[in-house]
N, C-alpha and C positions, 0 to 999 in steps of 0.2 A: 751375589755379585762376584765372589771369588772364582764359585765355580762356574762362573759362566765366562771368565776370563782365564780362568785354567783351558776351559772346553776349546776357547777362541786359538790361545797359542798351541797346544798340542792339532787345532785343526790347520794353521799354518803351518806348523813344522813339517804333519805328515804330506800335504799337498808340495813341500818344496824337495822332499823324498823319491828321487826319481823310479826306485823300486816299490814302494808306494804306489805312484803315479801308474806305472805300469802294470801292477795287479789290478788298481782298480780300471785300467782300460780294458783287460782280459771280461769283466766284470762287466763292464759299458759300452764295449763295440760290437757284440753280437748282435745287439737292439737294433742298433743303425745299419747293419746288413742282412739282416735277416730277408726282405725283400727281396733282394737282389742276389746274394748268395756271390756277389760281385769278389770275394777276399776272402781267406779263409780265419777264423778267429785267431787271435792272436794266443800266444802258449805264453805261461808266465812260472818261473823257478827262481823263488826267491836266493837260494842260495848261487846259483850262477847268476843273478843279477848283483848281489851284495858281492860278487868276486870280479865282474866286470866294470865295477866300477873306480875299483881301487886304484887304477890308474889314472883315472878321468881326473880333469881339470877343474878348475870351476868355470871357464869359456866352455869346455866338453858339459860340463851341466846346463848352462845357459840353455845351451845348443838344445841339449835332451828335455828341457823345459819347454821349450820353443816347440817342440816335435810333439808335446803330448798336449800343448794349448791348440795344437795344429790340429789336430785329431778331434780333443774335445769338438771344438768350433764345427766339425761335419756334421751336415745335416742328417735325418733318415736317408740313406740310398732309394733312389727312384729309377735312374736309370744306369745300369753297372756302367758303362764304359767312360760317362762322368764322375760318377763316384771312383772308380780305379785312377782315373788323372788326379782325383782330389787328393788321395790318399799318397799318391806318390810327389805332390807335390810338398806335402808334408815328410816324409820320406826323405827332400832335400836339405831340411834341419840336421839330419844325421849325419849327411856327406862331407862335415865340416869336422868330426870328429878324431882326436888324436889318436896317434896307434896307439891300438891297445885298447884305447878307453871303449868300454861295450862290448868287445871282441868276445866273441864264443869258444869256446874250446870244440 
């Protein structure tokens, strides 16, 4: 029982980890475009993600949560030129974001 409640909180912490999040989308979206070939896989660096974050908010997190519920939720691509609307519609959860927060060097 313990560790099945240790297992429960560490499995919500790391889903509300938006560096997390986004390693395991590197992980998860290749599947859903593979067909289509519609996007190119997404690239994942943890240490420039843990640096772009440190200015974020926690609305800037919302935000970044919001974008990778967005994502998950895409179906397999079937036909690219809906799947690329789908993906950029998700895409407008980030538009909201503070400067700085996410920013690439």
């Amino acid at each position: 029982m313990r560790v099945t409640l240790l297992l429960a909180v560490c499995l919500a912490a790391c889903a509300a980890d938006p560096c997390a999040r986004a390693e395991q989308t590197t992980v998860d979206f290749p599947a859903k475009i593979r067909a289509c070939q519609a996007i190119a896989p997404p690239v994942f660096d943890a240490t420039t993600c843990k640096a772009s974050l440190a200015t974020c908010t926690p609305a800037d997190e919302a935000a970044i949560a919001s974008y990778f519920d967005c994502l998950d939720k895409l179906p397999v691509c079937t036909v690219a030129s809906d799947f690329t609307a789908a993906v950029l519609a998700c895409d407008n959860h980030m538009s909201a974001l503070s400067a700085g927060c996410f920013s690439q060097p």
